[in-house]
VEXKOL-769882 format. One record per residue: residue in three letters; y, x, z of N, C-alpha, C in turn; chain; residue number from 1. Coordinates in nm, 2 decimals. Each point is the difference from the previous one (the first is absolute). Layout:
BEGIN
<node><res>ALA</res><n_v>Y</n_v><n_u>X</n_u><n_w>Z</n_w><ca_v>Y</ca_v><ca_u>X</ca_u><ca_w>Z</ca_w><c_v>Y</c_v><c_u>X</c_u><c_w>Z</c_w><chain>A</chain><n>NUM</n></node>
...
REM end
This chain:
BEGIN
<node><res>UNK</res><n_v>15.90</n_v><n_u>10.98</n_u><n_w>12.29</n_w><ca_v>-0.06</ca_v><ca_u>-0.04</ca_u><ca_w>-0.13</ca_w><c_v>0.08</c_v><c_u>0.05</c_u><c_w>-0.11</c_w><chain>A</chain><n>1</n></node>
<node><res>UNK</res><n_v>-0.08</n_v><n_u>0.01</n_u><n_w>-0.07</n_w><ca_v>0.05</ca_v><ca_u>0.09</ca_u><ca_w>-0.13</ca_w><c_v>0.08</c_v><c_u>-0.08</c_u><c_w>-0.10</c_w><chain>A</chain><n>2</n></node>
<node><res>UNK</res><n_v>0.18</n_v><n_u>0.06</n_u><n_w>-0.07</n_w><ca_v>0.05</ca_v><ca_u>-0.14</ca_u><ca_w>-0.07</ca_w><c_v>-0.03</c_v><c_u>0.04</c_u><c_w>-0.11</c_w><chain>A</chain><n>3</n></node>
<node><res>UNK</res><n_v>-0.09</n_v><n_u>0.12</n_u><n_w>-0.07</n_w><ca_v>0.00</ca_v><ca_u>0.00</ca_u><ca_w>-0.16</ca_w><c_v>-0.12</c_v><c_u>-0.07</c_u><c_w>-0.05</c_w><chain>A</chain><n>4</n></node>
<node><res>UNK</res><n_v>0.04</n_v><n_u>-0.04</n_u><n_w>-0.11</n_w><ca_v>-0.09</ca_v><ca_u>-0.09</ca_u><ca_w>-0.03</ca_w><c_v>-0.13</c_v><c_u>0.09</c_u><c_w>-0.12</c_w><chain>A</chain><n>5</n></node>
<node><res>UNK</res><n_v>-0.10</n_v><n_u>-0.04</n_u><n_w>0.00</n_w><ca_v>-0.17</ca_v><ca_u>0.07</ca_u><ca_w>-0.08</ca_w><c_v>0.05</c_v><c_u>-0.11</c_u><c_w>-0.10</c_w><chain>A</chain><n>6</n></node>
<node><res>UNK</res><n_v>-0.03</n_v><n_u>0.06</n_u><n_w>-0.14</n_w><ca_v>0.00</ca_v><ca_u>-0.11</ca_u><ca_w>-0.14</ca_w><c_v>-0.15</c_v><c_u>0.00</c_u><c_w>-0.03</c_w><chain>A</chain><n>7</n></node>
<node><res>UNK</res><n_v>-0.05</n_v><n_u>-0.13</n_u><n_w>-0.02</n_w><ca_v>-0.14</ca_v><ca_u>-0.03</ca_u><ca_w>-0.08</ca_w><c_v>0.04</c_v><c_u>-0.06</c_u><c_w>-0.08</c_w><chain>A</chain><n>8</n></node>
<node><res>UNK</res><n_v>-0.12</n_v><n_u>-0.01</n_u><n_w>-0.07</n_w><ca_v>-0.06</ca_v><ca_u>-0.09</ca_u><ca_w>-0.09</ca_w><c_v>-0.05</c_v><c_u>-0.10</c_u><c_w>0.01</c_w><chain>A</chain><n>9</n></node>
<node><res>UNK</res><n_v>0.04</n_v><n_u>-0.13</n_u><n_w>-0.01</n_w><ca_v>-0.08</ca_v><ca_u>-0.13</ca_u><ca_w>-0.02</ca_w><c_v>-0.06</c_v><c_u>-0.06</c_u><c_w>-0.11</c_w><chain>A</chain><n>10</n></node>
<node><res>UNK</res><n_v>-0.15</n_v><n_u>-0.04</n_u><n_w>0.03</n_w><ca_v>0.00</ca_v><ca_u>-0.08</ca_u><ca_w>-0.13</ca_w><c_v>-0.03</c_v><c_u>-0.12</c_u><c_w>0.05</c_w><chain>A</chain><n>11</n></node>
<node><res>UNK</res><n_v>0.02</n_v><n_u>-0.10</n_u><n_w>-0.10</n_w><ca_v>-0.04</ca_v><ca_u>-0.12</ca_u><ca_w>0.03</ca_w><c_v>0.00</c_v><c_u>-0.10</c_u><c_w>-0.13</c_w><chain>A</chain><n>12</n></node>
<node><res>UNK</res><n_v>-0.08</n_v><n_u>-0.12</n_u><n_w>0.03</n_w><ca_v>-0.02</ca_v><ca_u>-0.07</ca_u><ca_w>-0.15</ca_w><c_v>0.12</c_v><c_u>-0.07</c_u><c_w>-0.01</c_w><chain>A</chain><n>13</n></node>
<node><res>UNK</res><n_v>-0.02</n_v><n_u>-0.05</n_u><n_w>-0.11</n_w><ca_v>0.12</ca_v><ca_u>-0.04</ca_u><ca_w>-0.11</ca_w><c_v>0.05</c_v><c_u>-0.13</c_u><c_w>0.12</c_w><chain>A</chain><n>14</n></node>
<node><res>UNK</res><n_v>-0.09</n_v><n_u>-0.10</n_u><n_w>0.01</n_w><ca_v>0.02</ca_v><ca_u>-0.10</ca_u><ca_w>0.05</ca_w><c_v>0.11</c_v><c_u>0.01</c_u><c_w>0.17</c_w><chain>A</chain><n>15</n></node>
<node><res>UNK</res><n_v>-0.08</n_v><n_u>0.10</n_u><n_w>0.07</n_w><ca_v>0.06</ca_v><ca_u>0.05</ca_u><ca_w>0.15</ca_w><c_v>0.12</c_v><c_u>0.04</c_u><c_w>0.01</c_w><chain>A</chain><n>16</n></node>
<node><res>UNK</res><n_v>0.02</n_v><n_u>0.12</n_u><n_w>-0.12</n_w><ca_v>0.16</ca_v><ca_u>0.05</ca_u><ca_w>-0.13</ca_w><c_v>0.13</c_v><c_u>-0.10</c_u><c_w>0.07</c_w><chain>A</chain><n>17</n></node>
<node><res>UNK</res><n_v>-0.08</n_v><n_u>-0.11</n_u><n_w>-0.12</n_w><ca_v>0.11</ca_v><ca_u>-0.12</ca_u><ca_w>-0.06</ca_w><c_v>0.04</c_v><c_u>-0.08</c_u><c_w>0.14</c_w><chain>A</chain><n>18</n></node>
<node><res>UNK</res><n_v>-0.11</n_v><n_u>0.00</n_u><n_w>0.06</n_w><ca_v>0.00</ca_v><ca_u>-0.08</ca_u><ca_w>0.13</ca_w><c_v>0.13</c_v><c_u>0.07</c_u><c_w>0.15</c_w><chain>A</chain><n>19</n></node>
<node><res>UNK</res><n_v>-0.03</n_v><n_u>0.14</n_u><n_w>-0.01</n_w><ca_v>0.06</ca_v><ca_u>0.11</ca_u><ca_w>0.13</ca_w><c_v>0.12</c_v><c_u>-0.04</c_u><c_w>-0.06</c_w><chain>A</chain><n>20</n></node>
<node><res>UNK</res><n_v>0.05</n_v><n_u>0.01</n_u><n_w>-0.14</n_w><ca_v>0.08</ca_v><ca_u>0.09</ca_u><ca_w>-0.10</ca_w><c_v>0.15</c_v><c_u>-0.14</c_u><c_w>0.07</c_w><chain>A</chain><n>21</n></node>
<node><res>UNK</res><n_v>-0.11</n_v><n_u>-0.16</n_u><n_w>-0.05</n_w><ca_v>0.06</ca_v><ca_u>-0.09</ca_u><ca_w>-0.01</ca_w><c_v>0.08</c_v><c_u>-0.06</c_u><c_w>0.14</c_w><chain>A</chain><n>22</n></node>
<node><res>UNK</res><n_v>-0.08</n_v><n_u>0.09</n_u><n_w>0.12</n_w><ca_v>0.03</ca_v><ca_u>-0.07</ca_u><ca_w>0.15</ca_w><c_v>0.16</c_v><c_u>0.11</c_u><c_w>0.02</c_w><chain>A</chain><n>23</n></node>
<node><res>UNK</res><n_v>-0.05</n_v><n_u>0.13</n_u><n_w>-0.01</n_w><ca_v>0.13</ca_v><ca_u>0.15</ca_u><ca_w>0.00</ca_w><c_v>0.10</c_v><c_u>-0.11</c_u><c_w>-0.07</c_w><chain>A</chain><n>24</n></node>
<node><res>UNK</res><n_v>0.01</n_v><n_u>-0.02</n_u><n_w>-0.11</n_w><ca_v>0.10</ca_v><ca_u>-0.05</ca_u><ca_w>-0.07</ca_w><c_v>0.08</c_v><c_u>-0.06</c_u><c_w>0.08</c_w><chain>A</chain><n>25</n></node>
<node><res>UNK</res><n_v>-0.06</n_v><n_u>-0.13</n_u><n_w>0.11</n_w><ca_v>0.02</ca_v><ca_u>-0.13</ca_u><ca_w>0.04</ca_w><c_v>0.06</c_v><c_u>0.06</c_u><c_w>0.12</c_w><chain>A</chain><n>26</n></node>
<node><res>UNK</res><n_v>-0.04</n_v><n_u>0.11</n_u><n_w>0.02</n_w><ca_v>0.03</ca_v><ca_u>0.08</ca_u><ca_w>0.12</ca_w><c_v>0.10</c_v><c_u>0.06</c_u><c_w>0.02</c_w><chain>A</chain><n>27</n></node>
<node><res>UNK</res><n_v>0.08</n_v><n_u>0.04</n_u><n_w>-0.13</n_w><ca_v>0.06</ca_v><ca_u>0.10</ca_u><ca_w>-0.03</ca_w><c_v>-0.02</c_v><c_u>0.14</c_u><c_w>0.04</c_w><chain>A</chain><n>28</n></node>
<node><res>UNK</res><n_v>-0.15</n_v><n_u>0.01</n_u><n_w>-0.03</n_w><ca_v>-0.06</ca_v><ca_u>0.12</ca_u><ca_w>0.08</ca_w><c_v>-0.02</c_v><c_u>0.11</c_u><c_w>-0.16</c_w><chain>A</chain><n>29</n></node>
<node><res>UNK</res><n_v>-0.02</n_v><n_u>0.15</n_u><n_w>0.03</n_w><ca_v>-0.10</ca_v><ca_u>0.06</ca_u><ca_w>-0.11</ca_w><c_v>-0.15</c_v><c_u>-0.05</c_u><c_w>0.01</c_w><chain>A</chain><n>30</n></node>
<node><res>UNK</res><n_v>-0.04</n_v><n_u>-0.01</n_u><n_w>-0.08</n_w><ca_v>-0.19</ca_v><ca_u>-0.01</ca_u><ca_w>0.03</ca_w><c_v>-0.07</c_v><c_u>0.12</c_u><c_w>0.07</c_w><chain>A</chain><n>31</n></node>
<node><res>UNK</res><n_v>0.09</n_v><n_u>0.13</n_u><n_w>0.01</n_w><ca_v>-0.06</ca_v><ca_u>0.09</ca_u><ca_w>0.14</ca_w><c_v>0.03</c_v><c_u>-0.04</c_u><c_w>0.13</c_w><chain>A</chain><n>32</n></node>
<node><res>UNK</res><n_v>0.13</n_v><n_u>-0.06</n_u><n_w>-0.04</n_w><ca_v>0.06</ca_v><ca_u>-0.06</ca_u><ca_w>0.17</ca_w><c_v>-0.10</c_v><c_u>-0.09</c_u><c_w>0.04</c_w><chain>A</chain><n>33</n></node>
<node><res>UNK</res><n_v>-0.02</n_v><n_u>-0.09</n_u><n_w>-0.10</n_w><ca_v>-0.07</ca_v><ca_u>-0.12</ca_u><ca_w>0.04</ca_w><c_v>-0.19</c_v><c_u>0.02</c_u><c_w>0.04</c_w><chain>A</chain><n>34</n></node>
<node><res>UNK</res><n_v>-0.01</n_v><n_u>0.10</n_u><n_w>-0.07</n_w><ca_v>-0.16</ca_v><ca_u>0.03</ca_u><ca_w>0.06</ca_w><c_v>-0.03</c_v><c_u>0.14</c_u><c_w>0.11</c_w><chain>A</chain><n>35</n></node>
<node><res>UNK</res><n_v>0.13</n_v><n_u>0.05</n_u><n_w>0.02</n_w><ca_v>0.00</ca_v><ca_u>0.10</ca_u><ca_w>0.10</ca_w><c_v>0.06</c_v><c_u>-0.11</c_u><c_w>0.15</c_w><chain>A</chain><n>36</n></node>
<node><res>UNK</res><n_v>0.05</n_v><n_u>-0.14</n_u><n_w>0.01</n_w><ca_v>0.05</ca_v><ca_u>-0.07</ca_u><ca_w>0.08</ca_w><c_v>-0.14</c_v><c_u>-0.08</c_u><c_w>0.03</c_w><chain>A</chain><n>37</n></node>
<node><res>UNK</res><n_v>-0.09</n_v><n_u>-0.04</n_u><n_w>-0.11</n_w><ca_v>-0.17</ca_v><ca_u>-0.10</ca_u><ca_w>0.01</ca_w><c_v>-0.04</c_v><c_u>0.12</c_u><c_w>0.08</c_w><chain>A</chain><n>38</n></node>
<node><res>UNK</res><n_v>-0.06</n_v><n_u>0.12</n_u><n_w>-0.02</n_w><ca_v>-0.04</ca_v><ca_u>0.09</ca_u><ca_w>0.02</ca_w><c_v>0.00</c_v><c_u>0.02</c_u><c_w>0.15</c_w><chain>A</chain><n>39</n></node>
<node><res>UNK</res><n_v>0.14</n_v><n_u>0.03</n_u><n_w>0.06</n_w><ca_v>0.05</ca_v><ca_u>0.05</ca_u><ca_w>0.11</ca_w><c_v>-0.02</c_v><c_u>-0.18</c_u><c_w>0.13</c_w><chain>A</chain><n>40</n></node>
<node><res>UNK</res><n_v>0.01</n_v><n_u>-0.08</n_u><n_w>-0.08</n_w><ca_v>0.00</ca_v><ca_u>-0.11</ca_u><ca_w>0.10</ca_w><c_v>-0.19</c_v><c_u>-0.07</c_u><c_w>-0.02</c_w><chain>A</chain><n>41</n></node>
<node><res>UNK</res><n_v>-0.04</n_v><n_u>0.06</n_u><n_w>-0.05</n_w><ca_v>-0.22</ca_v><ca_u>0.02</ca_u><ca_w>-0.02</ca_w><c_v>0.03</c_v><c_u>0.07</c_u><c_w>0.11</c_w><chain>A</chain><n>42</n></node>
<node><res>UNK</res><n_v>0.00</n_v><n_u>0.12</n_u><n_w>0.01</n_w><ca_v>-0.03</ca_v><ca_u>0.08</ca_u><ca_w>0.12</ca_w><c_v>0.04</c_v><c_u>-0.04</c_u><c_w>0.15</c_w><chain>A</chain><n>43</n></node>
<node><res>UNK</res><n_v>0.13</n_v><n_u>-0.03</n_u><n_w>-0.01</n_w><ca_v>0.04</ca_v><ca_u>-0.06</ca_u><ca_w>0.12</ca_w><c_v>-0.10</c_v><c_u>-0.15</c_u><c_w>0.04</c_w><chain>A</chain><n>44</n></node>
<node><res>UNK</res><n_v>-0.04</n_v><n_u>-0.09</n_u><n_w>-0.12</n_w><ca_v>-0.09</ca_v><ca_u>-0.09</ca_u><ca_w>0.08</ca_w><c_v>-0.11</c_v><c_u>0.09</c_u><c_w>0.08</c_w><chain>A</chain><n>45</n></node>
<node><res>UNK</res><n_v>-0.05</n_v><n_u>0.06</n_u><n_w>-0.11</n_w><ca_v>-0.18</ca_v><ca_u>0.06</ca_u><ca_w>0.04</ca_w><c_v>0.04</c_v><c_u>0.08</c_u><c_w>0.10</c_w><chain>A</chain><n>46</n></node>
<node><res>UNK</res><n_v>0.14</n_v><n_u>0.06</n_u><n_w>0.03</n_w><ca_v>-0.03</ca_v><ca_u>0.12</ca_u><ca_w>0.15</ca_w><c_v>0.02</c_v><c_u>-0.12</c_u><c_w>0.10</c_w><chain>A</chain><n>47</n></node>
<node><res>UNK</res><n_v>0.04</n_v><n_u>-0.11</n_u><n_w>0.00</n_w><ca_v>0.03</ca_v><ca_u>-0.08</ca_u><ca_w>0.09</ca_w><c_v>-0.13</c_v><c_u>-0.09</c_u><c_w>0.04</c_w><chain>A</chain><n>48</n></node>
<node><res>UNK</res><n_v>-0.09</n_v><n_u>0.03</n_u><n_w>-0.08</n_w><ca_v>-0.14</ca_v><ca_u>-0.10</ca_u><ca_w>0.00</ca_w><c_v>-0.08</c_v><c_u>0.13</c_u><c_w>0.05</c_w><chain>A</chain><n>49</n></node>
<node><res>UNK</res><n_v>-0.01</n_v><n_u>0.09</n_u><n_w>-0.06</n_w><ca_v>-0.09</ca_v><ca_u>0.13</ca_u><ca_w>-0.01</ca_w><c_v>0.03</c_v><c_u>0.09</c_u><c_w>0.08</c_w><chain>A</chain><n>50</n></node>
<node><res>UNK</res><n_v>0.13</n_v><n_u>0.00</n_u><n_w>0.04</n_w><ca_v>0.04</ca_v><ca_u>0.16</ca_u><ca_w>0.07</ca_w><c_v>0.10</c_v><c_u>0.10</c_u><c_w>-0.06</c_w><chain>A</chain><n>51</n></node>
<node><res>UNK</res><n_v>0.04</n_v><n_u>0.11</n_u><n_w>0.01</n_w><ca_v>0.08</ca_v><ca_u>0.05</ca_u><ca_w>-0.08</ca_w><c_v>-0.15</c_v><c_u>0.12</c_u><c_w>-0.11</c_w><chain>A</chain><n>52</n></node>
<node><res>UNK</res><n_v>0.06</n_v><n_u>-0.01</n_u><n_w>-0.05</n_w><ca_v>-0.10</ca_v><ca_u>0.09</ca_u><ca_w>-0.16</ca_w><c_v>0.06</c_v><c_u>0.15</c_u><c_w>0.02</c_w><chain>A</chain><n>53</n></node>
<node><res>UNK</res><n_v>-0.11</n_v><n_u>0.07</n_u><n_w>0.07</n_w><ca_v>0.01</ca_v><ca_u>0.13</ca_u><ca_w>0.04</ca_w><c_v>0.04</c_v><c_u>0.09</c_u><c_w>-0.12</c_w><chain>A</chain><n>54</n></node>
<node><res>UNK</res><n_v>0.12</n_v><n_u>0.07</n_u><n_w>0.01</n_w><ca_v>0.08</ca_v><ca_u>0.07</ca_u><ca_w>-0.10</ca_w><c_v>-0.02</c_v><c_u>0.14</c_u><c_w>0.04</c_w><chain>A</chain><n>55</n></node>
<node><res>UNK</res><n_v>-0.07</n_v><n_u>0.07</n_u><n_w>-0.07</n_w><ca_v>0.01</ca_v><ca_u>0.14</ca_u><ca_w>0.04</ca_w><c_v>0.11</c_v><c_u>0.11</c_u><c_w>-0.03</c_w><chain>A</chain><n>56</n></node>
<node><res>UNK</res><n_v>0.03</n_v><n_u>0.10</n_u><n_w>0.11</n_w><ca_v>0.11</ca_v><ca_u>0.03</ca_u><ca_w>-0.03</ca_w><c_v>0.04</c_v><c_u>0.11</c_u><c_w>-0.08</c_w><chain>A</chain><n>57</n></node>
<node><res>UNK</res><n_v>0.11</n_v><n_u>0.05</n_u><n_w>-0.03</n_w><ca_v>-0.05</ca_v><ca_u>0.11</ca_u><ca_w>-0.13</ca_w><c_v>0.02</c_v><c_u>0.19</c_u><c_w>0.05</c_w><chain>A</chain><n>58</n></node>
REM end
């Protein structure tokens, strides 16, 4: 597995913001840490319900 990391762009409303922004805080996370950690542990439920999510290779 590859360790460099791809940068996007997120957007998200004001309210979701204040909300992500306020949990990282609590967390002592960044708000990328904190939605690249939501992110990464979504997938792990759904491959575990679903299967693994066929990744093509490059």
């Amino acid at each position: 597995m590859s360790t460099s990391k791809i940068q996007t762009g997120l957007r998200l409303d004001e309210t979701t913001y204040t909300k992500a922004k306020a949990l990282a805080d609590q967390e002592c996370r960044s708000l990328n840490n904190l939605v690249e950690y939501a992110l990464q542990k979504y997938i792990s439920e759904f491959e575990s319900v679903n299967g693994p999510i066929p990744v093509p290779e490059e």
